[in-house]
C-alpha positions in Angstrom: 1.4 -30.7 30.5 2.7 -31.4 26.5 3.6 -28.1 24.9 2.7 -29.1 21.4 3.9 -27.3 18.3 2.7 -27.8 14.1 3.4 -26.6 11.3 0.5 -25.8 9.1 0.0 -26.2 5.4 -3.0 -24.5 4.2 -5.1 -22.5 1.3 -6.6 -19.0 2.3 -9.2 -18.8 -0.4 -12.2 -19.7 1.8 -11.5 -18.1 4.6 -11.6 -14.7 6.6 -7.6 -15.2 7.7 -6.0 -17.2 10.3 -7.6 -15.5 13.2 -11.1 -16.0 14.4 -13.1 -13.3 13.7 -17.0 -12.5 13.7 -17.6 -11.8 10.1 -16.7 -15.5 9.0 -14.9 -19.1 9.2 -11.1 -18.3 10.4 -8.8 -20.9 9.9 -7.7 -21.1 13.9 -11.5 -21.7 14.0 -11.2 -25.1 12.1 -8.1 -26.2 13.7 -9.2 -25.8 17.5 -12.5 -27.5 16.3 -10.4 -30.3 15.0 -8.2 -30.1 17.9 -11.4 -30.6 20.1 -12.1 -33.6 18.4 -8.8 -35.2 18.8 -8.1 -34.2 22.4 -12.0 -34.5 24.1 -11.1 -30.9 25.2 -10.6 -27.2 24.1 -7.2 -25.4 23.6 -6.1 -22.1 23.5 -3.9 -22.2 20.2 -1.4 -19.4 19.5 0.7 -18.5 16.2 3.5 -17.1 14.5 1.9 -14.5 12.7 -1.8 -13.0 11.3 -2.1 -14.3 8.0 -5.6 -12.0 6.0 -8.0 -13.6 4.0 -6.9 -14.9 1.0 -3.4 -15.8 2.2 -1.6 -19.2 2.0 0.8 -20.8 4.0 3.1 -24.1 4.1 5.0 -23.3 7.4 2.8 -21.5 9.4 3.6 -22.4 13.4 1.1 -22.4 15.9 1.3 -24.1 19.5 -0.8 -24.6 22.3 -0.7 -26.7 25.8 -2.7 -29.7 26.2 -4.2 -32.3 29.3 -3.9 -35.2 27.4 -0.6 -36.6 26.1 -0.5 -38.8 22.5 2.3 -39.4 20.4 3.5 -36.8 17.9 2.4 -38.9 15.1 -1.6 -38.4 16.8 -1.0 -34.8 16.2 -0.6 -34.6 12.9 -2.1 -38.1 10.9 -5.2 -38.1 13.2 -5.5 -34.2 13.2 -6.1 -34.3 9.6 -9.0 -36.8 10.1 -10.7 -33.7 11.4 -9.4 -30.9 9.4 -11.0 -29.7 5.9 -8.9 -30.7 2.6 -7.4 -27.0 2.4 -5.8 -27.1 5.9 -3.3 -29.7 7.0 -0.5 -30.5 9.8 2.4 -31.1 8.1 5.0 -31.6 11.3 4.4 -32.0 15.3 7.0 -31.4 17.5 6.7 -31.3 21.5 8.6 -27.4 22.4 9.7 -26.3 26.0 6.5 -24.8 28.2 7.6 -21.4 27.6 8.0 -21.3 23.6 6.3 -18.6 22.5 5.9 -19.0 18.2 5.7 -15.5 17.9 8.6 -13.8 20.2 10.7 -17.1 19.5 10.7 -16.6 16.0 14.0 -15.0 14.1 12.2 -14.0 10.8 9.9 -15.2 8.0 9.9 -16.3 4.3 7.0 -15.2 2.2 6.4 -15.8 -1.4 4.2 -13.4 -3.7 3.7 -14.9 -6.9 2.6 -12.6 -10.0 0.9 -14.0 -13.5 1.9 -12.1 -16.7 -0.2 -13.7 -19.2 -2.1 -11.9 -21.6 -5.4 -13.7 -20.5 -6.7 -14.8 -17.5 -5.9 -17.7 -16.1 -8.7 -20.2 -14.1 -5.9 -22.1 -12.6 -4.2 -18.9 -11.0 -7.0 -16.9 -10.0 -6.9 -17.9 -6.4 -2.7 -18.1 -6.2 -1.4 -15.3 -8.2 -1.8 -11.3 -9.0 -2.6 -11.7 -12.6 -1.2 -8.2 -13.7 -2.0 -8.7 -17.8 0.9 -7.1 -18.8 4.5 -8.2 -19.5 6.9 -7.3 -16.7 10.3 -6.5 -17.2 12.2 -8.9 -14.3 15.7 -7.4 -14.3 14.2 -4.2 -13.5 12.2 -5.8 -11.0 15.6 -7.6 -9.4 17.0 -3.3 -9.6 14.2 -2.3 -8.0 14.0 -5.0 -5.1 18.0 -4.2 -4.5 17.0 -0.7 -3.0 14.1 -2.7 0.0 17.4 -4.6 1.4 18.4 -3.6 4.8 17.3 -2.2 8.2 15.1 0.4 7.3 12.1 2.2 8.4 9.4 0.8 6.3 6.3 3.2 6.7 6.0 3.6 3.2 5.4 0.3 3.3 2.6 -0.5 5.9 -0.7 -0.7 6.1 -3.1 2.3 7.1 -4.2 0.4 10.1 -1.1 -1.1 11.3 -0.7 -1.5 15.0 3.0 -1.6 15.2 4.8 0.5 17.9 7.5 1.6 15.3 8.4 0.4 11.2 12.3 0.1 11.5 11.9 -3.9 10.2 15.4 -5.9 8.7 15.1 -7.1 5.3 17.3 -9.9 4.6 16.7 -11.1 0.9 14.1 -9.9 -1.8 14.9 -12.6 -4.9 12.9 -11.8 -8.1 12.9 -15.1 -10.3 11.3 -15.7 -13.7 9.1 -18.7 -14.5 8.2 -19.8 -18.2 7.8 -16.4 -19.6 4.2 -15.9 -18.2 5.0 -16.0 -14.1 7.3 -14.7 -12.1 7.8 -15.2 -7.9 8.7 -12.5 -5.1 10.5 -14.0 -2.3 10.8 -11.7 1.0 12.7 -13.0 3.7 13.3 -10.7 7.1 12.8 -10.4 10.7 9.4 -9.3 11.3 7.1 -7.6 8.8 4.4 -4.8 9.1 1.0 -5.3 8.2 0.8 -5.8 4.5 4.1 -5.1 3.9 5.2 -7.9 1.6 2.3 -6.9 -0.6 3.0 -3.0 -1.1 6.0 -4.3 -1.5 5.1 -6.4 -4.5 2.6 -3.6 -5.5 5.6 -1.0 -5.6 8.2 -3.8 -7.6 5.3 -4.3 -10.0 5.1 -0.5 -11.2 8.8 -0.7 -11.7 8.2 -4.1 -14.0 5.4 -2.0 -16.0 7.7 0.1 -16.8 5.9 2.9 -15.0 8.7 4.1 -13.2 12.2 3.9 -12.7 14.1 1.5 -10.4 15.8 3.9 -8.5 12.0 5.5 -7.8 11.4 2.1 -4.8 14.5 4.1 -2.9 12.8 7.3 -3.3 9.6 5.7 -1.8 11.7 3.9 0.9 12.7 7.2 2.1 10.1 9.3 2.0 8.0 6.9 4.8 4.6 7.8 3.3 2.5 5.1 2.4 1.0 7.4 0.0 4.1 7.3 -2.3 4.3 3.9 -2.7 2.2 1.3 -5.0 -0.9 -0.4 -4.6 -0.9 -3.0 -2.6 -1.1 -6.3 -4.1 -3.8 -9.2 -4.0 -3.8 -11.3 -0.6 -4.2 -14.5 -2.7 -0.8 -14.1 -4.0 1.2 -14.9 -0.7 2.4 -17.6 0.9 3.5 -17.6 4.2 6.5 -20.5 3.4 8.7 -20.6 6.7 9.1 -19.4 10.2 12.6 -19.5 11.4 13.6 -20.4 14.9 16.7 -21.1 17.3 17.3 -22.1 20.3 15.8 -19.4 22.2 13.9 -16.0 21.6 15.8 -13.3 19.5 17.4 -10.5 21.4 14.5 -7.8 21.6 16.0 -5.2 19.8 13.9 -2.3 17.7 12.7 -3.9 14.9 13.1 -6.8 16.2 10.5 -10.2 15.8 9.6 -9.7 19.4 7.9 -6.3 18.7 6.6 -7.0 14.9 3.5 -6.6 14.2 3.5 -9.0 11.7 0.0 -9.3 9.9 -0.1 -9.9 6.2 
């Protein structure tokens, strides 16, 4: 039996996250469907991480087993016959029966991207945090120094967060400027806590106001209330861009992928 894993590609706006939930369309909902169409039967499909509603991906990894065996090509041109225009498969790849895209994973990249521009912007409204104010990126760059790290994040996680613990490894936080109006908040680490990327952002974005002080994200990193930080930002912002992998699971370690919680 074919262990089958894709990469998905896909816009968040229309639907209630990537798990299938009662209150609306999921996008796990649309693929199995679409799987179901191509294979003649139904699959259990599994994945990296929980992305919310409103959040994007272009390398979000899902797997599942299969009966039937086509060639990887099948998987991803003729799975797209099937799929709405805002989801795609942009890679197949047959894995081992016991990879697991979740415990096998050694970290993520996500991207929040932030709108500065005076106005409002139709063509950002449903991929950035349009903030109206002008944001000051070298503080921004201060302020994301201090979030580098293992840490214990609970300053950083979300009310409802199901993780065992928030010690999480943060490997890179890149602030980069683009044309004056719109800047981009890369956050690459192990495993994240539920909306952690976004308070994150939310926190970094007080900073860029001007509102406080860089060396104030350190305080907040310390104190592990959630109640010190900022707001959270906009789920239409991120984008899950990359799940990394190697040849085996990750040593489970606290903090580790293997015991993430990893929601955003």
């Amino acid at each position: 039996m074919p262990r089958l894993k894709l990469t998905l590609e896909y816009d968040g706006t229309q639907y209630v996250g990537w798990q299938v939930q009662p209150n609306g369309v999921s996008i796990q909902t649309r693929l199995v469907q679409a799987l179901e169409q191509l294979l003649g039967e139904r699959v259990d499909v599994e994945s990296a991480g929980r992305t919310d509603a409103g959040v994007h991906a272009t390398g979000q990894v899902v797997c599942f087993d299969t009966q039937r065996v086509l060639p990887l090509k099948a998987y991803w041109m003729g799975l797209n016959r099937f799929l709405p225009e805002d989801i795609a498969v942009v890679r197949a790849e047959e894995v081992p029966p016991e990879f697991d895209p979740r415990r096998w994973s050694h970290g993520k990249r996500y991207r929040y991207r932030v709108s500065n521009k005076p106005s409002r912007s139709p063509l950002r409204r449903f991929t950035h945090w349009e903030v109206f104010a002008p944001l000051d990126v070298d503080a921004l760059r201060r302020g994301a120094a201090h979030l580098l790290g293992r840490h214990d994040y609970s300053s950083f996680r979300a009310s409802d967060c199901q993780a065992a613990h928030a010690v999480r490894e943060v490997r890179r936080v890149d602030v980069q400027g683009i044309s004056g109006d719109e800047l981009s908040v890369t956050v690459e680490g192990t495993a994240f806590l539920k909306h952690m990327v976004r308070n994150l952002v939310g926190t970094l974005v007080e900073v860029g106001k001007g509102r406080r002080p860089d060396t104030w994200v350190a305080e907040v990193l310390a104190a592990r209330d959630r109640k010190r930080a900022g707001p959270t930002a906009p789920a239409h912002g991120l984008v899950l861009e990359e799940v990394f992998y190697g040849d085996g699971p990750p040593p489970r370690t606290p903090g580790g992928t293997a015991d993430g919680e990893d929601a955003e």
